[in-house]
C-alpha positions in Angstrom: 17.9 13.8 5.0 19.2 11.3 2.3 16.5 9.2 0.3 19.7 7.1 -1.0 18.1 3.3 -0.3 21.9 2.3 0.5 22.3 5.3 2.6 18.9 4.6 4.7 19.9 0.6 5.1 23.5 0.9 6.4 22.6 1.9 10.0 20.5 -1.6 10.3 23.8 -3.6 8.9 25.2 -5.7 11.1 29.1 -5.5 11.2 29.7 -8.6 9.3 27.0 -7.6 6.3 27.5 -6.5 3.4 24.9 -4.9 1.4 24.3 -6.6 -2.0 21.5 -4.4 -3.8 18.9 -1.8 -2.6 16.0 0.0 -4.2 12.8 1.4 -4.0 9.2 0.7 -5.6 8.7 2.4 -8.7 7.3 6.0 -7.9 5.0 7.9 -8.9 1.2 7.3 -9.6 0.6 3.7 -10.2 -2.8 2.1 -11.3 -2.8 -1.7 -10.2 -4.9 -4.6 -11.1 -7.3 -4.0 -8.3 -8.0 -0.8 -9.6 -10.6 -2.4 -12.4 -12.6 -3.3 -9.1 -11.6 -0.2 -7.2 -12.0 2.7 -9.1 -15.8 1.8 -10.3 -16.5 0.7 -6.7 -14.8 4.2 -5.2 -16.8 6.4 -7.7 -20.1 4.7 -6.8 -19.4 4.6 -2.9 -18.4 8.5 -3.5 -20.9 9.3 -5.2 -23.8 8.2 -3.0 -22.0 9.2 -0.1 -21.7 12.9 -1.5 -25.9 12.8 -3.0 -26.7 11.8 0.2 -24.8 14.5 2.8 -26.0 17.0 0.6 -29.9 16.1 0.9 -29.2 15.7 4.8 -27.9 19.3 4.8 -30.5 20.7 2.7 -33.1 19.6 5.0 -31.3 20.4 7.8 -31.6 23.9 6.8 -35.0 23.6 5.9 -35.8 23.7 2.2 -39.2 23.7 2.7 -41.6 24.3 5.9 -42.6 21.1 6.1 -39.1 20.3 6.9 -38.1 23.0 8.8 -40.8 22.1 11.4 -38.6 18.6 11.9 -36.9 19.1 15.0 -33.6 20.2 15.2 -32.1 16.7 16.4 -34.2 14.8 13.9 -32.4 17.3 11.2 -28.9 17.3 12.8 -28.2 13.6 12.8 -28.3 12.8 9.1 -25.6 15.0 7.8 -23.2 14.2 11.3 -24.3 10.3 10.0 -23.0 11.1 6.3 -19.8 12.4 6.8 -17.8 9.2 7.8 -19.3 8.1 4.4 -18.4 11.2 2.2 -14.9 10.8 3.6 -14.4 7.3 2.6 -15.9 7.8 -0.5 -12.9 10.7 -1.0 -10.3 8.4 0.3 -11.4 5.9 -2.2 -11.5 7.9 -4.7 -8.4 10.5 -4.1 -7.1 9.7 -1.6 -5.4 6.5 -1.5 -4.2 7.3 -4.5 -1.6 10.3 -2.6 -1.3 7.5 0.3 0.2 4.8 -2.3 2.9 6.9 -3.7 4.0 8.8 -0.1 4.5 5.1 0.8 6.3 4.0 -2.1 8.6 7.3 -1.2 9.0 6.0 1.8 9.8 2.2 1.3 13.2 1.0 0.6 14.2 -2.5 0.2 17.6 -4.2 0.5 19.5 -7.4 0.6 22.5 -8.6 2.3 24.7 -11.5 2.3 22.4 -12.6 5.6 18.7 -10.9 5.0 16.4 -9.1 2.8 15.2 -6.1 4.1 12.1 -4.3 3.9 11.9 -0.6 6.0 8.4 1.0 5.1 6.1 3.3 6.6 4.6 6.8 6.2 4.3 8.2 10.0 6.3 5.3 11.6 8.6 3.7 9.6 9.4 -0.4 10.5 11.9 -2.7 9.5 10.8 -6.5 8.0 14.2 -8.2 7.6 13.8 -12.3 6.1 16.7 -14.2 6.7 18.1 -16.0 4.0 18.7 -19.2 6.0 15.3 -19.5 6.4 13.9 -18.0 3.2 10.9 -20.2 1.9 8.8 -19.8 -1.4 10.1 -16.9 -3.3 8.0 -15.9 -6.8 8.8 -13.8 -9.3 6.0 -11.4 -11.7 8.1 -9.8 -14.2 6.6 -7.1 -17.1 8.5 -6.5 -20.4 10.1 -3.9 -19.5 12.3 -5.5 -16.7 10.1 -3.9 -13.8 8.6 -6.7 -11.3 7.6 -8.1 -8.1 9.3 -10.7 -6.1 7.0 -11.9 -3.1 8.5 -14.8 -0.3 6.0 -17.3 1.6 4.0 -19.4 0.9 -0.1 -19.3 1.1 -0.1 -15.7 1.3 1.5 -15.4 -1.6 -1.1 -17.3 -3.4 -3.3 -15.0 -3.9 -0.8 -11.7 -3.1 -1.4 -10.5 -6.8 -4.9 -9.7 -5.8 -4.1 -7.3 -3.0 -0.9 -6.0 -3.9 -0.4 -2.5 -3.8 -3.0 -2.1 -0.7 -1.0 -1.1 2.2 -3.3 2.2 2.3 -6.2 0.2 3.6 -5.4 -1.7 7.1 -4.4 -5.0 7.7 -4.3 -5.9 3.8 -0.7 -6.3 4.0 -1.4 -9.4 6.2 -2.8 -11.4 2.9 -0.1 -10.3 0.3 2.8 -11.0 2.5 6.4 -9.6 2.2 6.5 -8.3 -1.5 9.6 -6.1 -2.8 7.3 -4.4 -5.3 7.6 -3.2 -8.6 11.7 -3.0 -9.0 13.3 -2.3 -12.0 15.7 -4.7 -13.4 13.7 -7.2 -11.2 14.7 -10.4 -12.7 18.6 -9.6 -11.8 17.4 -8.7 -8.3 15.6 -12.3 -7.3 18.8 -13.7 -9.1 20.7 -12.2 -6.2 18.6 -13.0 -3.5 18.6 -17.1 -4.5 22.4 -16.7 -5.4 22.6 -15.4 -1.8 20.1 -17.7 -0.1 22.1 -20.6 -1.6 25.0 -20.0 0.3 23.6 -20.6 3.1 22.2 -24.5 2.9 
């Protein structure tokens, strides 16, 4: 299967498009701003999360009489009550680390003469398309060495920089709004899309 953004596009053209760029996020591992919260937080949740499962399954087994004599319930429900805990702490910690870049594989972004196109998703991939006739506030973050983010709307892109990146964790996507995320050459690429949004008063 072809991982060419142009190639992965052209079947949601419609006949009288023409497709102007396409890309992908940058790949690879990629710590964000939110990490300075995150990765602190994730070691901490982790961390107590993993103490405490293990304690629960000590006693459960009975490291000493008096706790072997606890019934077999009573000893049974702490470790069953830690794992949702151990595994979030994991997912915080590893995890969404492997989620961010299979999704980055897996996004592709385009624009046409008509739309900008977003197509994203790891088990069931969805197209965003914004028209251009309609496009409203569109920002650019730029870093020195060309790569950048160019995010459209308006109050959800206000504060967007703070959960950019977070797809991995549900419905974050609703407060950073459509974002085509760390491009290279970013600068040339929001260029194209108010070139091509201007022909269409």
């Amino acid at each position: 299967m072809s991982t060419d953004p142009s190639s992965i596009l052209q079947s949601s053209l419609s006949p009288n498009e023409t497709l102007l760029w396409s890309g992908q996020p940058r790949q690879g591992l990629r710590l964000r701003t939110a990490d300075v919260f995150l990765i602190p937080f994730s070691l901490l949740w982790g961390g107590f999360a993993i103490v405490w499962e293990v304690m629960a399954i000590v006693m459960f087994f009975g490291a000493s009489s008096a706790e072997s004599s606890a019934p077999l319930g009573f000893r049974l429900i702490f470790p069953l009550f830690g794992i949702p805990f151990v595994l979030a702490g994991l997912y915080f910690i590893f995890g969404r680390f492997w989620f961010d870049r299979l999704l980055r594989q897996r996004t592709y972004y385009g624009v046409t003469n008509e739309r900008t196109l977003i197509k994203t998703g790891v088990f069931s991939p969805t197209l965003r398309s914004l028209n251009l006739r309609t496009l409203a506030d569109l920002s650019l973050s730029e870093k020195s060495d060309g790569t950048g983010s160019i995010t459209f709307g308006g109050t959800a892109s206000t504060f967007g920089w703070m959960f950019a990146g977070m797809a991995w964790w549900p419905g974050m996507t609703m407060f950073s709004g459509p974002v085509l995320d760390s491009i290279p050459d970013a600068r040339t690429v929001y260029t194209i899309i108010r070139d091509a949004s201007a022909k269409h008063p």
